[in-house]
ZAMARGU-4260 file (C-alpha; in steps of 0.2 Angstrom, whole numbers, plus 5000, padded with zeros to 4 digits):
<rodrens>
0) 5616/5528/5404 | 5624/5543/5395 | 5645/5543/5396 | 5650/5559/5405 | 5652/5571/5388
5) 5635/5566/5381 | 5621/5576/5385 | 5604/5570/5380 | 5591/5580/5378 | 5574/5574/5388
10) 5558/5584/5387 | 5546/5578/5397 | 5527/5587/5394 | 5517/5587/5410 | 5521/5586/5428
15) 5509/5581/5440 | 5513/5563/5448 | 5516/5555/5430 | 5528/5570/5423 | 5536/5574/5438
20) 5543/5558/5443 | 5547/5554/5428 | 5559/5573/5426 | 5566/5568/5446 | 5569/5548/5445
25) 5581/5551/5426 | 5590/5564/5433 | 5594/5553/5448 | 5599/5540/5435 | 5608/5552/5424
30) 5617/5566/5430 | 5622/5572/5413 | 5605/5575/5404 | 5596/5590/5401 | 5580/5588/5406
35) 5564/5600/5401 | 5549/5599/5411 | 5533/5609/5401 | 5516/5611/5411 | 5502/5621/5402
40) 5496/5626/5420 | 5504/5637/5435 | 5509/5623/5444 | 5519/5608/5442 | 5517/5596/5454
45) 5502/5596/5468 | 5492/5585/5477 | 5478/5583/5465 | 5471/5572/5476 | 5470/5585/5492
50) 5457/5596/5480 | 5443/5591/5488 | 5449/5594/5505 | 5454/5610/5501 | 5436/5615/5493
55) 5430/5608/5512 | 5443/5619/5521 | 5451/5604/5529 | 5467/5609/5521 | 5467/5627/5525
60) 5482/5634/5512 | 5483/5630/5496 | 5503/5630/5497 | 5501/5614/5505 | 5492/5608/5491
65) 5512/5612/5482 | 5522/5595/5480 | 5536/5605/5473 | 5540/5619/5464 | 5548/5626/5448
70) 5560/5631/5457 | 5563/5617/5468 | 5565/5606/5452 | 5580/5616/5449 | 5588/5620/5464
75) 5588/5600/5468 | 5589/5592/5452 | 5595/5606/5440 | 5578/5603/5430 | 5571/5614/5418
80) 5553/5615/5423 | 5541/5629/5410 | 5523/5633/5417 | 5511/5643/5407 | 5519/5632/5392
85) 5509/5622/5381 | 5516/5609/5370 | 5505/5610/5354 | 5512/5599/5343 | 5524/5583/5341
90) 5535/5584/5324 | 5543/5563/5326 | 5552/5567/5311 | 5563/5581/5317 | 5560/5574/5334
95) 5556/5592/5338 | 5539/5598/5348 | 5531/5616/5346 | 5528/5623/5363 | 5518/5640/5366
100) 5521/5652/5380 | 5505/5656/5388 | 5512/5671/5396 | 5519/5683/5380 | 5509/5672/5366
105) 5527/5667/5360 | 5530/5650/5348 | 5544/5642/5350 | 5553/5624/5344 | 5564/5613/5354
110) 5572/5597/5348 | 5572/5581/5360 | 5582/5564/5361 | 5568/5557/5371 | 5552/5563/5374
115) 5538/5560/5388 | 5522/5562/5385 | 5512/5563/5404 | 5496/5575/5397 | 5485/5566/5410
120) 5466/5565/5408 | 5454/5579/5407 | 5435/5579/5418 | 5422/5577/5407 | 5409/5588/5404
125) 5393/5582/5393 | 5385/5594/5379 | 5370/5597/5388 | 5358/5612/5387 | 5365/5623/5400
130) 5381/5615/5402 | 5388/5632/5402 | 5377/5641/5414 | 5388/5651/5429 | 5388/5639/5444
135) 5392/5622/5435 | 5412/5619/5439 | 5424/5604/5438 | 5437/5599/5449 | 5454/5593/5442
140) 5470/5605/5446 | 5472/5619/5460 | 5464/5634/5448 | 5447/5623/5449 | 5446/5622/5467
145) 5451/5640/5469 | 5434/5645/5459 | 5425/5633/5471 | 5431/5641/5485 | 5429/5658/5479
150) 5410/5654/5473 | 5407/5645/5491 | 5414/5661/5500 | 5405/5674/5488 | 5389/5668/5485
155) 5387/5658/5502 | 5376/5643/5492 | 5365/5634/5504 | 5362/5619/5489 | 5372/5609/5480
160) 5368/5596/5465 | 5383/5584/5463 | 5382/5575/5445 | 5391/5558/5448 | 5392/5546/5462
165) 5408/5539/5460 | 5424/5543/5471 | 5427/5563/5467 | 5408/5565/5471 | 5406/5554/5486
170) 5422/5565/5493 | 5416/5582/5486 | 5399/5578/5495 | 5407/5578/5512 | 5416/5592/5509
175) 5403/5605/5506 | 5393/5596/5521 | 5406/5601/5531 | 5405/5617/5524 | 5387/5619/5528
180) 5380/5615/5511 | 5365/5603/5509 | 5369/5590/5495 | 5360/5579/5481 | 5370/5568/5472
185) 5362/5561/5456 | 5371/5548/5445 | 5366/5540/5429 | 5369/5520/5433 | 5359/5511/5446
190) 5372/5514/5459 | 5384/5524/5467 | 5404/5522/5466 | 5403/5512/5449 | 5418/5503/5450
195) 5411/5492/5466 | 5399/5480/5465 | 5380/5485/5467 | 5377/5476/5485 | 5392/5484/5491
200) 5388/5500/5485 | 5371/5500/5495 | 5379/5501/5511 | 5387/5518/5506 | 5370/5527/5500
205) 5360/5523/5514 | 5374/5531/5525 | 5375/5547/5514 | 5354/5546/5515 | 5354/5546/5536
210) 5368/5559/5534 | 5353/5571/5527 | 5362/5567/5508 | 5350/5567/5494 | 5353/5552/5482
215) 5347/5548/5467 | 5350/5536/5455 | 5350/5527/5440 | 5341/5545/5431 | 5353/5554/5419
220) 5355/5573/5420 | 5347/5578/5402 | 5351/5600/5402 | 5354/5613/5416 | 5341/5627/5419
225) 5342/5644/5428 | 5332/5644/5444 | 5320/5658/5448 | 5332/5662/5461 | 5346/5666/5452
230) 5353/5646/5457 | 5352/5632/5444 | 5340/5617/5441 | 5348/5601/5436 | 5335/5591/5425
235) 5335/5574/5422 | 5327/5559/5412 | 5314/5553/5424 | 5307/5571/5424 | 5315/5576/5441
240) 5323/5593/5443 | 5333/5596/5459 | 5340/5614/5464 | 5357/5622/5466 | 5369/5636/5472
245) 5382/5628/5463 | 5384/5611/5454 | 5398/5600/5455 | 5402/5590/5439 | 5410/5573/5444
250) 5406/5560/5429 | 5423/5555/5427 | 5438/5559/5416 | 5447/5555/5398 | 5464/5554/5392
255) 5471/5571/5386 | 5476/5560/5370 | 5475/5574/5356 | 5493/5579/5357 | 5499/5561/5355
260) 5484/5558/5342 | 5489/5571/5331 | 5506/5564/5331 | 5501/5547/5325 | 5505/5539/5340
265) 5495/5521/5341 | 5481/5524/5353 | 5470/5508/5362 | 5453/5501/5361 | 5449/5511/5380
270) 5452/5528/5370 | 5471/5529/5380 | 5488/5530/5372 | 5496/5512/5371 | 5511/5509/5379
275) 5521/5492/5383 | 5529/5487/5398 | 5543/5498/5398 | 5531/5513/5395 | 5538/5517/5379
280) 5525/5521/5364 | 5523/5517/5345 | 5537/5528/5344 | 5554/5521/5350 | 5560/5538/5357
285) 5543/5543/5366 | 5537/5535/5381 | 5520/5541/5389 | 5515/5540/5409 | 5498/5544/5420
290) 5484/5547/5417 | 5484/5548/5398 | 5487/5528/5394 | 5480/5513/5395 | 5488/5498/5405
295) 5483/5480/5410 | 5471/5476/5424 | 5484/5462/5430 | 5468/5451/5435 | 5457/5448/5420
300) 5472/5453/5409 | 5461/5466/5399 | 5465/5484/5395 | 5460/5498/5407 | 5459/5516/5411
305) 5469/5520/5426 | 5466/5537/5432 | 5475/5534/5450 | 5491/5544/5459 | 5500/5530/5463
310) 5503/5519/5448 | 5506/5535/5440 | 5519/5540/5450 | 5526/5520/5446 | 5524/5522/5427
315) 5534/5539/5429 | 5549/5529/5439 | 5548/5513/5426 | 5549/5525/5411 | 5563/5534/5418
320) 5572/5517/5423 | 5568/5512/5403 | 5575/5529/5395 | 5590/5527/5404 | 5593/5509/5399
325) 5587/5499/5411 | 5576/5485/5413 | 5560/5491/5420 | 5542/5484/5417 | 5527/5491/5423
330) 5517/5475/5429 | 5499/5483/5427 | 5485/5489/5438 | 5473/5481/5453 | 5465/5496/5454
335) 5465/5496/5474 | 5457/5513/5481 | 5449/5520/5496 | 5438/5535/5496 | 5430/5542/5513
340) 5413/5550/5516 | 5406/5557/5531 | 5413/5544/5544 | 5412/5529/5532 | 5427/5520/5522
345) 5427/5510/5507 | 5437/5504/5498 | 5443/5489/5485 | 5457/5480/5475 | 5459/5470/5462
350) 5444/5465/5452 | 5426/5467/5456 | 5413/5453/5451 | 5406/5463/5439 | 5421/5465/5427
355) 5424/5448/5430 | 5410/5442/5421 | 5412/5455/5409 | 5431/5452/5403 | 5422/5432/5402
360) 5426/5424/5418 | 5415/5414/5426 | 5426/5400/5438 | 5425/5411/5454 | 5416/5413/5469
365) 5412/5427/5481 | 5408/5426/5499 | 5404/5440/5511 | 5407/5443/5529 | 5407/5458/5545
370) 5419/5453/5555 | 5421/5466/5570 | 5436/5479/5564 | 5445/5475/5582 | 5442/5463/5596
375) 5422/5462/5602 | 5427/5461/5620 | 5437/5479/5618 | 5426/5493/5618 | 5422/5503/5600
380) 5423/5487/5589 | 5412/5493/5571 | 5407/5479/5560 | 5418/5477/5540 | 5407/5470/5528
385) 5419/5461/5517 | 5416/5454/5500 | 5431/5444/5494 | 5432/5436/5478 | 5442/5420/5472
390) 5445/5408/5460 | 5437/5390/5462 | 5452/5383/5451 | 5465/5386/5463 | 5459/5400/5475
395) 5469/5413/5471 | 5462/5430/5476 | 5454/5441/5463 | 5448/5454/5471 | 5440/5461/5488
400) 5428/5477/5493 | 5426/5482/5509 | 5415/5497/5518 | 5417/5500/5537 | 5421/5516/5548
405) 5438/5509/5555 | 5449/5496/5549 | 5447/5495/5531 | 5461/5502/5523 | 5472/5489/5533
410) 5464/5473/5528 | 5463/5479/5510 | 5480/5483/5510 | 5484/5467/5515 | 5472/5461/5500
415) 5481/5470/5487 | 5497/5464/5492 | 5492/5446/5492 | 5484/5448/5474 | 5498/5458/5469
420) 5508/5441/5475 | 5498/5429/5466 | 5493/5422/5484 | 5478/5411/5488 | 5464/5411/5501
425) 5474/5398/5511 | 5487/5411/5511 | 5475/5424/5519 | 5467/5409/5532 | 5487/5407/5538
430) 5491/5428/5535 | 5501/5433/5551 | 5494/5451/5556 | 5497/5460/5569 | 5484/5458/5587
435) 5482/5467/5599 | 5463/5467/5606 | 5463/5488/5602 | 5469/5483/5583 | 5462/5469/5576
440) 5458/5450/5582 | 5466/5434/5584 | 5456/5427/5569 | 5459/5443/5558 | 5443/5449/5544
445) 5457/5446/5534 | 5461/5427/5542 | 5443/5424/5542 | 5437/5431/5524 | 5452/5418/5519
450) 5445/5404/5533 | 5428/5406/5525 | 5434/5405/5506 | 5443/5390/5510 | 5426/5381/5516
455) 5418/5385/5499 | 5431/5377/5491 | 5433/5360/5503 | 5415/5359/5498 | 5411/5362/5518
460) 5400/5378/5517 | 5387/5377/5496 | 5384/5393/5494 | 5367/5400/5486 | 5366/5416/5475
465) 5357/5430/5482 | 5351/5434/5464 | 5342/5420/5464 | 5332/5422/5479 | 5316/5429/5470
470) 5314/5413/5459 | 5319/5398/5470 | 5310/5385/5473 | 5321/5382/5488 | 5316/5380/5507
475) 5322/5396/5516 | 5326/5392/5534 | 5329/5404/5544 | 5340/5402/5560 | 5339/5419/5572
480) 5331/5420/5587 | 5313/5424/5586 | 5313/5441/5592 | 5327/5445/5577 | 5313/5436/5565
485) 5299/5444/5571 | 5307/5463/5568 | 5311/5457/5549 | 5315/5442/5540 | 5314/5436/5519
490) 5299/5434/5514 | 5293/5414/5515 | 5307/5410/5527 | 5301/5397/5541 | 5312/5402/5558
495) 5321/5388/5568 | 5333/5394/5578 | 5349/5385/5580 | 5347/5385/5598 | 5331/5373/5593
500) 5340/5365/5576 | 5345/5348/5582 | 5327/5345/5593 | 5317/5348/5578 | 5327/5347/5561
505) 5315/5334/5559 | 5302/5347/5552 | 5312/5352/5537 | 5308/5343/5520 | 5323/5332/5512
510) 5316/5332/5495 | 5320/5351/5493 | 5335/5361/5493 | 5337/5372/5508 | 5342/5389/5509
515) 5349/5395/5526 | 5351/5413/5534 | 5354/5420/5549 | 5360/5441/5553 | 5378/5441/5546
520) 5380/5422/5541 | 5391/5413/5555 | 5373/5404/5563 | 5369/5399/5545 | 5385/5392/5542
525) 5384/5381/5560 | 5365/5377/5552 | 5370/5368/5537 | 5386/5359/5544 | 5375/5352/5555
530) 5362/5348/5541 | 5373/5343/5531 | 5376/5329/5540 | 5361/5323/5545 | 5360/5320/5523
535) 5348/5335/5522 | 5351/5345/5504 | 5359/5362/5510 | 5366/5381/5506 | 5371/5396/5515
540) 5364/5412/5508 | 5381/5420/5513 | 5382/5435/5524 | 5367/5434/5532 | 5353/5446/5531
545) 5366/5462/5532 | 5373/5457/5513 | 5353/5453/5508 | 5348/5471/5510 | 5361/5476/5498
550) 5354/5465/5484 | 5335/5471/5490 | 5337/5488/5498
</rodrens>
């Protein structure tokens, strides 16, 4: 920390969450600093994250989109924040940066000690045909959401085409519902919210279809075309064209990079600024926060993208911690994040399976489960489908997903605190959490996701893969009630119900493996402990016919 008659100079470019924790946490550290704060936009610090609700009307003033003002920054921290000022270039040698005022056009210079680089990440926006027709917006910062509102109020749009499924699109969706604005979403992968896994995914589409929603998937949007009403047409491979007011462009985000590129600073294979655990760059007097870097996924170990308020807001506290000579390391990402849509919740932490297998792991297991989000026996319980995702080595957890209507933020909370904690599905078995028959249950989701892992891995519950359903040679028993097989079951599947297991397991063949089901997968796995040991060759296609429909919609 610097002694009373130093000063240290600290420029800090770009405010945000990143930027401007960053400019508060060091001058709480260090009191004798002069500390520089330049935002190329009006404002520099708002709730990013509030846009979409502000598009919807839910948050009525944009003022309560402010975090803090300019003002603010220096009536309580004595920080010098410049908006409308664009830092354009980094000279390292002179440790100076070239800053233009947006407002008179004036180039200036300003020499730094230590510089922070929190640029953040900018929407993309493909070079399509059309791309620039009126109509077609983006949403990242306040200005952006004031054109959407001001195009919604104006024009009074009846359609909407969103391009993207993943989080900002699923939220914007039910925010021009709300505003009275039919909605087709179309993405380019093979499902929405990319960053789940497909089956878990499922669940939210069909929601967003029975809430009139129009989804379609796996069709890139080739060009934009005027409509003969003065709206816009949104083409895409397959041939389809769907019509629009307005269109939304929501197909993700890249690091703001070409500042600190031109620099020479050492960028990473994910196309972020590379940073070690202190946040500091290539360059020993620059660190870099937000948005605009790359950091570890502390599951796989692998480098990632991060585009999420609140390790940036982290990364903005370790950095300050490091510039004023601390020891502070950023431990990574889990990526845990919850996204709402039209009475539904999702939401997920650490790894999916998906990126597993694709950063070469292949020693873990999932199971799936839909516990009731409170007690059964208190009015208004709504099922949580639950994947959770472990290792078989030593049954640590990896990752879980969850999509409900109430219930799910807490149990994946508690999830990404155990992963953060290097905890183990006997850890979550043995969780104590909070019941109350209004809250939760005596055996928790979370108790029982944990309760079910740990029978995969004593060997008491073999578990069959979904994705091999279409080619297995397997028996497929299954044990509902006959008027729950008769309304829809797997194709080929014999029904015995449990209630009639132990009189006639006789009928079932010992020289082939059997598959069980039942609804949600708690009949199934009372089948094949019984079968089990009778010496009968036995699996649980886990989840029951709920998790099925989400591998075979």
């Amino acid at each position: 920390m610097s002694s009373e008659n130093e000063s240290r100079r600290v420029l800090i470019v770009g405010g945000v969450a990143g930027g401007a924790s960053c400019a508060a946490r060091t001058r709480r550290l260090d009191e004798s600093a002069e500390i520089v704060l330049f935002d190329r936009g009006p404002y520099v610090s708002f709730a990013n994250c509030g846009l979409p609700y502000y598009v919807g009307d839910i948050i009525k003033q944009e003022a309560d989109l402010l975090v803090a003002s300019a003002k603010t920054f220096l009536q309580n921290f004595n920080i010098d924040v410049r908006t409308e000022n664009e830092v354009t270039a980094i000279d390292r040698h002179r440790r100076e940066i070239e800053v233009k005022d947006k407002g008179t056009g004036r180039v200036y210079r300003e020499r730094y000690d230590t510089l922070v680089l929190a640029t953040g990440a900018a929407p993309l926006q493909p070079r399509l045909p059309g791309i620039d027709l009126p109509g077609i917006h983006v949403l990242r910062t306040i200005p952006d959401s004031r054109r959407i509102r001001d195009w919604i109020e104006t024009r009074n749009p009846r359609r909407a085409v969103i391009v993207g499924g993943g989080y900002i699109g699923i939220e914007m969706a039910e925010n021009l519902v709300k505003r009275g604005i039919r909605v087709t979403i179309v993405e380019a992968l093979d499902q929405l919210m990319p960053p789940l896994d497909p089956e878990m995914a499922e669940p939210v589409a069909r929601h967003l279809e029975e809430k009139k929603i129009n989804v379609e998937i796996g069709d890139p949007v080739e060009a934009f075309e005027p409509g003969h009403d003065g709206g816009i047409v949104v083409r895409t491979k397959s041939g389809g064209g769907y019509p629009g007011d307005m269109v939304i462009l929501s197909v993700g985000v890249r690091p703001e990079i070409s500042l600190a590129q031109a620099a020479g600073l050492e960028l990473g294979e994910c196309g972020g600024l590379r940073v070690d655990e202190s946040m500091r760059t290539s360059d020993p007097r620059i660190w870099a926060v937000g948005d605009v870097v790359e950091t570890r996924d502390i599951v796989t170990g692998t480098w990632m993208l991060a585009p999420l308020a609140g390790p940036a807001n982290r990364q903005g506290r370790i950095a300050a911690e490091s510039i004023c000579g601390r020891e502070a390391k950023f431990r990574g990402v889990q990526g845990t994040v919850i996204c709402g849509c039209l009475g539904l919740t999702v939401a997920m932490t650490g790894a999916s399976e998906k990126r597993l297998r694709q950063a070469g792991f292949t020693r873990f297991k999932a199971v799936y489960l839909h516990p009731g989000s409170h007690a059964g026996y208190y009015p208004g319980a709504t099922p949580i489908h639950i994947k959770l995702i472990f290792s078989t080595d030593d049954g640590r957890v990896l990752g879980a997903q969850a999509v409900g209507v109430e219930g799910v933020d807490k149990r994946i909370d508690v999830i990404a605190m155990a992963i953060q904690k290097g905890a183990t599905v006997y850890d979550l078995a043995e969780a104590e959490l909070c019941y109350a028959p209004q809250y939760g249950a005596a055996k928790d989701p979370v108790n029982l996701a944990g309760m079910v892992a740990v029978n995969v891995l004593r060997g008491d519950l073999p578990l069959a893969d979904w994705r091999g359903l279409p080619h297995a040679n397997a028996f497929l028993l299954d044990v509902r009630a006959p008027e729950e097989y008769a309304r829809d079951h797997i194709e080929g599947a014999v029904n015995i119900p449990l209630t009639q297991l132990r009189e006639r397991y006789g009928e079932l063949p010992r020289d082939r493996e059997i598959w069980i089901n039942c609804a949600l997968g708690q009949r199934s796995y009372y089948a094949v402990r019984f079968l089990a040991q009778k010496g009968y060759n036995v699996k649980n296609l886990p989840g029951g016919l709920v998790t099925y429909w989400g591998f075979y919609p």
